[in-house]
C-alpha positions in Angstrom: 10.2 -6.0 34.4 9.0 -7.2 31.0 10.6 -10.4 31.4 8.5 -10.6 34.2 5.0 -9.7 32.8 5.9 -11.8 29.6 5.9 -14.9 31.8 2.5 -13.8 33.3 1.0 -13.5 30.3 -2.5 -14.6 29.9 -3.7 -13.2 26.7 -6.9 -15.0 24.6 -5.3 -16.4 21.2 -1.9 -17.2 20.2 1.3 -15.6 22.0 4.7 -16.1 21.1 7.6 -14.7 23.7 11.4 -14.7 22.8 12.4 -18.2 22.9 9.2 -20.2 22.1 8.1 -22.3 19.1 7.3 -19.9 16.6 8.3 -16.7 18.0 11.1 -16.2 14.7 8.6 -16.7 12.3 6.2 -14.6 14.2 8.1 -12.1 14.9 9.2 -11.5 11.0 7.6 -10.1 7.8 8.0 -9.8 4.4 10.9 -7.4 4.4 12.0 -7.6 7.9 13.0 -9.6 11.1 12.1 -8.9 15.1 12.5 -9.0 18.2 9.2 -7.7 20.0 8.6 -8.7 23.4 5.8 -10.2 22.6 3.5 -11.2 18.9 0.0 -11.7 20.0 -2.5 -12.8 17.3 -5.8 -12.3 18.8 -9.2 -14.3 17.4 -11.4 -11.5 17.5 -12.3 -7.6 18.4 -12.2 -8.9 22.1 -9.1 -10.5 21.9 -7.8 -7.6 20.3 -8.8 -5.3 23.0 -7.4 -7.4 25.6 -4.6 -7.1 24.3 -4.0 -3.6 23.7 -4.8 -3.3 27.5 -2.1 -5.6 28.4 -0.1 -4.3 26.4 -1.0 -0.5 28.2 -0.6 -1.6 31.5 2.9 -2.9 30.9 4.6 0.0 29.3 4.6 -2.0 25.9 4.4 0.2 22.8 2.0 -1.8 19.6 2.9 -1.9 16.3 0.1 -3.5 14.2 0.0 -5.9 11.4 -2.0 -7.0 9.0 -0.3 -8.4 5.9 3.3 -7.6 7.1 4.3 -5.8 3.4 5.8 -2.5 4.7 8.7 -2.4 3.1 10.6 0.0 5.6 10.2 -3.1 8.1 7.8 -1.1 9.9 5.1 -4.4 10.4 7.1 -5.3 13.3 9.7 -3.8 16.0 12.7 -4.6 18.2 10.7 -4.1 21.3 7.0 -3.7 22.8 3.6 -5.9 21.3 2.7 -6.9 17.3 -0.5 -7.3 17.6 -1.0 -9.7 13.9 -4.3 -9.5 13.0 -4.2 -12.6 10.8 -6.7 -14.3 12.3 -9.2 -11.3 12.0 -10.4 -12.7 7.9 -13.9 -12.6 7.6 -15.2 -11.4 4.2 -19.2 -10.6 4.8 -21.5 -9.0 2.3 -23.8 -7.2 4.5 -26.6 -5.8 2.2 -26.3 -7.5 -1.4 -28.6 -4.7 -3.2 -26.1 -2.1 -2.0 -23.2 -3.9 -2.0 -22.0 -3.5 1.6 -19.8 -6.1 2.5 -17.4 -6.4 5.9 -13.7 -7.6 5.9 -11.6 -8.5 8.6 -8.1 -6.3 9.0 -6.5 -9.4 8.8 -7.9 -10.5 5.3 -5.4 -10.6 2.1 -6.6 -8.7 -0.8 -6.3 -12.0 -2.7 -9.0 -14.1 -0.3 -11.2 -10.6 -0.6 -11.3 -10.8 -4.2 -12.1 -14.7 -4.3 -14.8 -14.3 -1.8 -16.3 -11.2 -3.6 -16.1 -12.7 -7.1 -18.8 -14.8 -6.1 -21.5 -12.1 -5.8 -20.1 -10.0 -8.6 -18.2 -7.7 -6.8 -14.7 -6.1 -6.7 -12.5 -3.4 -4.6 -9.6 -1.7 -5.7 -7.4 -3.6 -3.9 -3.6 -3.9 -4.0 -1.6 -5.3 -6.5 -0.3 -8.9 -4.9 -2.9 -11.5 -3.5 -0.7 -11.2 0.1 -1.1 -7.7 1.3 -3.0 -7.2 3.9 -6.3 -5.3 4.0 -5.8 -3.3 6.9 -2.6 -1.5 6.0 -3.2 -0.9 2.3 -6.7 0.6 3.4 -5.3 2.9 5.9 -2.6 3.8 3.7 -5.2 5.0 1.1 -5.3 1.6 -1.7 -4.4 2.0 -5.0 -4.7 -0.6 -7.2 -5.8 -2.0 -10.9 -9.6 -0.1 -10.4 -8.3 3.5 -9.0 -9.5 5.4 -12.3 -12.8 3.7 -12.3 -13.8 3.7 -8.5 -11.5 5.1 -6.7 -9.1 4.6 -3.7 -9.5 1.8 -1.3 -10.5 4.3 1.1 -12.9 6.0 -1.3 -15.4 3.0 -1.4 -14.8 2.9 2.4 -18.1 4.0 4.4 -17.3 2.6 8.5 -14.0 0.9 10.4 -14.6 -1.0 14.0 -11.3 0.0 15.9 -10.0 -0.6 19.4 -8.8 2.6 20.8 -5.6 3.3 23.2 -7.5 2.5 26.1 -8.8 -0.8 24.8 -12.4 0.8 23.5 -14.1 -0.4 20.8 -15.2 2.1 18.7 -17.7 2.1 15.2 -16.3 5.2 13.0 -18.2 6.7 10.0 -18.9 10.2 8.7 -21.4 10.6 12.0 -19.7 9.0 14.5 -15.8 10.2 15.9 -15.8 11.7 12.1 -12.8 13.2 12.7 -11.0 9.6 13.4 -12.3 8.1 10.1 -10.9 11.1 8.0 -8.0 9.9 9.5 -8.2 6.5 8.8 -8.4 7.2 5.2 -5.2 7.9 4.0 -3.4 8.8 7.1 -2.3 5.4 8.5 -2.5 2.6 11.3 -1.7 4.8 14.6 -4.6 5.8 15.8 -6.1 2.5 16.8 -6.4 -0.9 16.2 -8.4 -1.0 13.2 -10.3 -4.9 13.3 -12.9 -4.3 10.8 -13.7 -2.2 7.4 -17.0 -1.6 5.4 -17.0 -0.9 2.5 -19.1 -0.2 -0.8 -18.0 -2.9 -3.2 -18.9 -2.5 -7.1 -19.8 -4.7 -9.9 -16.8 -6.2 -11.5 -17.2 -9.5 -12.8 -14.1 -9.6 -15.4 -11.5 -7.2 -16.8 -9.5 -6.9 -19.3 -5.6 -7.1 -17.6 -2.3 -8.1 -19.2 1.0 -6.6 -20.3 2.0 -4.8 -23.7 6.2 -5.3 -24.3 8.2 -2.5 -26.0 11.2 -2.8 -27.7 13.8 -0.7 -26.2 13.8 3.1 -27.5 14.4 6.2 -25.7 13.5 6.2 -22.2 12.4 10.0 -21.5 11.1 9.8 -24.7 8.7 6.8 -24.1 7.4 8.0 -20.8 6.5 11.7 -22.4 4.7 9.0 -24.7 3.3 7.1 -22.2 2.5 10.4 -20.5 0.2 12.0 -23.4 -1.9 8.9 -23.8 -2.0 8.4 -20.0 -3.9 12.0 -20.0 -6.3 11.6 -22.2 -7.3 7.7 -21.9 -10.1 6.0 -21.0 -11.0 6.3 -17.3 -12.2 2.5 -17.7 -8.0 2.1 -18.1 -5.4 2.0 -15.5 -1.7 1.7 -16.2 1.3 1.0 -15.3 4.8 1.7 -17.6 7.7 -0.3 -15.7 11.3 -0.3 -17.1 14.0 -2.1 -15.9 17.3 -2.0 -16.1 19.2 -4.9 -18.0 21.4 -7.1 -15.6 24.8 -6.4 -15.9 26.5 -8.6 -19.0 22.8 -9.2 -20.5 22.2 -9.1 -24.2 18.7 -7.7 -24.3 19.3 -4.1 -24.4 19.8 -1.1 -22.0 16.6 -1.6 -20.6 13.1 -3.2 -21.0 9.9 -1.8 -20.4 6.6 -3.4 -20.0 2.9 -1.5 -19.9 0.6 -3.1 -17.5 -3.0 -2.6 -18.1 -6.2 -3.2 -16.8 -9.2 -2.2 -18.7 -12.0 -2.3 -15.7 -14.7 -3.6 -17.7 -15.0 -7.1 -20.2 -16.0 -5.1 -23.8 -13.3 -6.5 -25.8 -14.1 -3.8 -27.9 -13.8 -1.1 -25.7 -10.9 -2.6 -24.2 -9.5 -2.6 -27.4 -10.1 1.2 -28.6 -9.1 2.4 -25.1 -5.4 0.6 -25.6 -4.9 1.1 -29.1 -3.0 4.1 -29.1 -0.9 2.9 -26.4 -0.2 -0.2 -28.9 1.1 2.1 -31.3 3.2 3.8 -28.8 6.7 2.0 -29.6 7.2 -1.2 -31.6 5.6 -4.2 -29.7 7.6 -6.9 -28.7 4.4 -9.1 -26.7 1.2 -8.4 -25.8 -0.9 -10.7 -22.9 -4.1 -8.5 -22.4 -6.8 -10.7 -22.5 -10.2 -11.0 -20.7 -9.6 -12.4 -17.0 -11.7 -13.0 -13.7 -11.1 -9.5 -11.6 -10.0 -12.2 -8.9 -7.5 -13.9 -11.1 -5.2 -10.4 -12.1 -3.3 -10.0 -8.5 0.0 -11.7 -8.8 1.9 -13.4 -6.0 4.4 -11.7 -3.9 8.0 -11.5 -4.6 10.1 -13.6 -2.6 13.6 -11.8 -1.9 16.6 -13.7 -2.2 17.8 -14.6 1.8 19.4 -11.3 2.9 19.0 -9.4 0.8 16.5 -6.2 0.3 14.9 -4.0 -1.7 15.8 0.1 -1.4 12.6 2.1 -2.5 11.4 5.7 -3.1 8.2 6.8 -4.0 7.0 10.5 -5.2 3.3 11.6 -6.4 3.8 14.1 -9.1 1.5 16.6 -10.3 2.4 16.9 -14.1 5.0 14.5 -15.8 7.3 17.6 -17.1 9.9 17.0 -19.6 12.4 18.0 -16.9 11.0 15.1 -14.8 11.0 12.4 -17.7 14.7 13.3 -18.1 15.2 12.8 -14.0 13.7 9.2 -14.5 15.8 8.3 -17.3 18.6 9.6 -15.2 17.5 7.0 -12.8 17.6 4.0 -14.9 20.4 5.0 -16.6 22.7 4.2 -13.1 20.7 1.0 -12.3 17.2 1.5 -11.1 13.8 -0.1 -11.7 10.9 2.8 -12.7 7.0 2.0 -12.1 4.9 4.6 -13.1 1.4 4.5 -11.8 -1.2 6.8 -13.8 -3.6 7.8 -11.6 -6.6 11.2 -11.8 -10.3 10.1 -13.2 -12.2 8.8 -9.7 -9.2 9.7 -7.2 -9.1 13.3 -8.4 -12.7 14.0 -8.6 -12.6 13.8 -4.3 -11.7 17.4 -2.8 -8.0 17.0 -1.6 -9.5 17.6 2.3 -12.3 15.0 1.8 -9.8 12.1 3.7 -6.3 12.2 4.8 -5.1 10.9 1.4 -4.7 14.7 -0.1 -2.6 14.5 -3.0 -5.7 14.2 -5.3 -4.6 16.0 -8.2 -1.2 13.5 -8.8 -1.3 12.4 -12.2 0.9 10.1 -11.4 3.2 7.9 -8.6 7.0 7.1 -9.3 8.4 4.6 -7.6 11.6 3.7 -8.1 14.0 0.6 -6.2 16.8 -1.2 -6.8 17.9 -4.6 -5.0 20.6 -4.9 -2.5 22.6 -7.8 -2.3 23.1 -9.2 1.6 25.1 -7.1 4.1 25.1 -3.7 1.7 26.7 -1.0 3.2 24.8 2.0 4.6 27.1 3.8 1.3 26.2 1.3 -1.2 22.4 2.0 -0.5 22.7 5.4 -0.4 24.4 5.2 -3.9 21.5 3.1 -5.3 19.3 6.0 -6.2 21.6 9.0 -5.6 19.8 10.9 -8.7 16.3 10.3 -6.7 16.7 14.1 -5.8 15.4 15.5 -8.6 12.4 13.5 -8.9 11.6 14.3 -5.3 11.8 18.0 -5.6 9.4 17.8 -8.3 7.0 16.3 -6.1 4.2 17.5 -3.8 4.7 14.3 -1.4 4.3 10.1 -1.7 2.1 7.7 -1.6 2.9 6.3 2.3 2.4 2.7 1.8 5.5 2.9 -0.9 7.9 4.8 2.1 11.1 3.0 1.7 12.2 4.5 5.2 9.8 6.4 8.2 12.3 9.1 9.3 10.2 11.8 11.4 10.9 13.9 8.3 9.9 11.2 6.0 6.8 11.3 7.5 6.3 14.7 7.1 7.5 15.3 3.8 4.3 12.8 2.7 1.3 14.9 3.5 0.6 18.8 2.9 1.2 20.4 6.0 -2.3 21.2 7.1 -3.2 17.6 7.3 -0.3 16.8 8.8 -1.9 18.7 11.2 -5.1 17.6 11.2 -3.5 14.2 11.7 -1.4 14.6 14.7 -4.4 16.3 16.4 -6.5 13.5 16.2 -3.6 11.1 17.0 -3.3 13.7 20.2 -6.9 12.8 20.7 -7.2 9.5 20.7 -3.7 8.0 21.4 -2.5 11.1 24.2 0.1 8.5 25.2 1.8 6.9 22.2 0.5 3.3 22.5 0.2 2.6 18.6 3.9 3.0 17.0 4.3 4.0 13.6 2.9 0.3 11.8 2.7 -0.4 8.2 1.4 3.1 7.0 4.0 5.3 8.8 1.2 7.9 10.0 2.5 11.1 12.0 2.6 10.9 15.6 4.2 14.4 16.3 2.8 17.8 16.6 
């Protein structure tokens, strides 16, 4: 029967069935290969909608994609419609004087920030020039401006969205409120999100680069890192990554690296705000340097072919000694650390404002570890068998980090009473179950 209505198809834009030109590379992301029935990549809202109504008329479950960077895989499927929204990239300033400005779900963060940089203007935005807009949105955004302005989502005001029954929809604070609480923070299953406003701000140029340490004590060096992180500069956002040394290497247990981004272009200021994390162990380099806002997001890792990267994420309320230890733990048996200092603008938003709720995190752990092709289920499981600690010390993660997307993985992310705010207004506006889990993993259970 699918067979059947994937012949028939007559959809607007491009469509790729098994066995056609292009279906392989369609069908794949970043961290993940397919094997959809179908990877439609509409031109527009309309196309969009026509879609989704095919795609509800022949039993076909949607996953959505934006960027296709979920690293649980989850930006396509083995079955039903990807709907790739590629094509949907428009980057519009609306009202110059307020700073409204329209981007397609399809855009990359990187093409945003070129396009922006032209009227003065920046959004938090992720941290590689890839990544969709769509999923890191719904997801909730961090990125190099989250103590300064926010989350993505905070700066968001209105979302255009194609509903279950191919609808399309405008949602702000007055109209379907309860949707666009949803949309921020709680994830990509509620619709097929084809447009964002949002409130950009003046950036023009920041101050970004990296400080190197020389190897000391890691639980000492994140209580460190920890202290200053408190009581810094909400201009500043950082982030204190320490990896492990390859095995037979000759520089040291580990290294660590401070990324920083001052969100202004006062070298001065700049320079006060990170002078006490200069002084924080002996420096081997230091690259911060004035830069265009556009210039600071990287490139995304390519993996090696096969292989994959195991990741776990935890927001944390207070960076204990207990949990510095549990990190060193961690990087003692082979792990990579990235802590993300977060508070200023995210925590100054009440925790039931928008689906994102863990406001009062200080900061997000993330840590991964590579696995070579083939890996054994036990192998990965080994990876980060000390993550345990760290997650008990946790009051949930940051979704667009989830590694995996387990029913209980999803759960274990948001407070329980928005997990069930959440799956009411996925009751509400998906009853049937059209939109799968997609890049943000949002609940879809009672």
């Amino acid at each position: 029967m699918k067979q059947a209505s994937r012949s028939k198809t007559r959809l607007p834009g491009e469509v790729f069935a098994p066995g056609a030109e292009g279906y392989a590379e369609a069908a794949a992301t970043v961290f993940a290969a397919g094997t959809p029935d179908l990877v439609v990549r509409p031109r527009d809202a309309d196309g969009v909608a026509a879609a989704v109504r095919h795609a509800t008329s022949a039993g076909l479950a949607v996953t959505v994609r934006s960027g296709g960077h979920s690293m649980a895989g989850l930006s396509t499927h083995t079955d039903g419609m990807v709907i790739d929204l590629r094509n949907l990239r428009g980057v519009e300033v609306l009202n110059r004087e307020r700073r409204r400005v329209r981007i397609g779900a399809g855009a990359t963060w990187g093409a945003v920030a070129a396009e922006l940089a032209w009227h003065g203007l920046g959004l938090t935005a992720g941290d590689t020039r890839e990544v969709g807009v769509g999923g890191l949105t719904l997801g909730g955004g961090m990125g190099w401006l989250v103590r300064r302005y926010g989350l993505a989502i905070d700066n968001l005001v209105a979302a255009d969205l194609v509903t279950a029954d191919g609808e399309l929809i405008h949602a702000d604070a007055e109209q379907h409120g309860d949707l666009f609480w949803a949309l921020r923070g709680g994830g990509g299953n509620f619709g097929v999100v084809t447009s964002f406003e949002f409130i950009a701000q003046p950036v023009t140029t920041v101050q970004f680069g990296t400080i190197g340490y020389e190897a000391a004590d890691p639980a000492r060096l994140v209580a460190g890192w920890r202290e200053l992180a408190r009581a810094s500069d909400e201009d500043l956002t950082t982030i204190l990554n320490l990896l492990p040394s390859p095995p037979g290497g000759s520089a040291g247990p580990y290294t660590a690296m401070l990324q920083c981004c001052y969100g202004g272009s006062d070298p001065d200021a700049a320079a006060a705000a990170l002078r006490p994390f200069r002084a924080l162990a002996p420096v081997s380099a230091d690259t911060v340097r004035e830069t265009p806002y556009a210039d600071i997001l990287e490139a995304c890792p390519t993996l090696p072919p096969g292989a994959r990267m195991e990741i776990r994420n935890a927001l944390v309320p207070a960076l204990d000694d207990a949990m510095t230890g549990a990190i060193a733990d961690l990087l003692a048996d082979g792990a990579a650390i990235a802590l993300r200092g977060l508070g200023g603008a995210v925590a100054r938003v009440a925790p039931d404002a928008t689906a994102y709720a863990h406001r009062d995190a200080e900061a997000m752990i993330v840590a991964g570890t590579m696995l070579p092709p083939g890996a054994s289920p036990e192998l990965a499981a080994a990876a980060l068998a000390r993550w345990s600690p760290v997650a008990a010390r946790s009051r949930g993660a940051y979704v667009n980090f989830l590694g995996t997307a387990t029913d209980d993985d999803v759960a274990s992310v948001y407070p329980s009473a928005t997990y069930r705010r959440l799956a009411e207004v996925k009751r509400r506006y998906d009853p049937a179950n059209v939109f799968r889990r997609t890049h943000n993993v949002p609940p879809a259970r009672g």
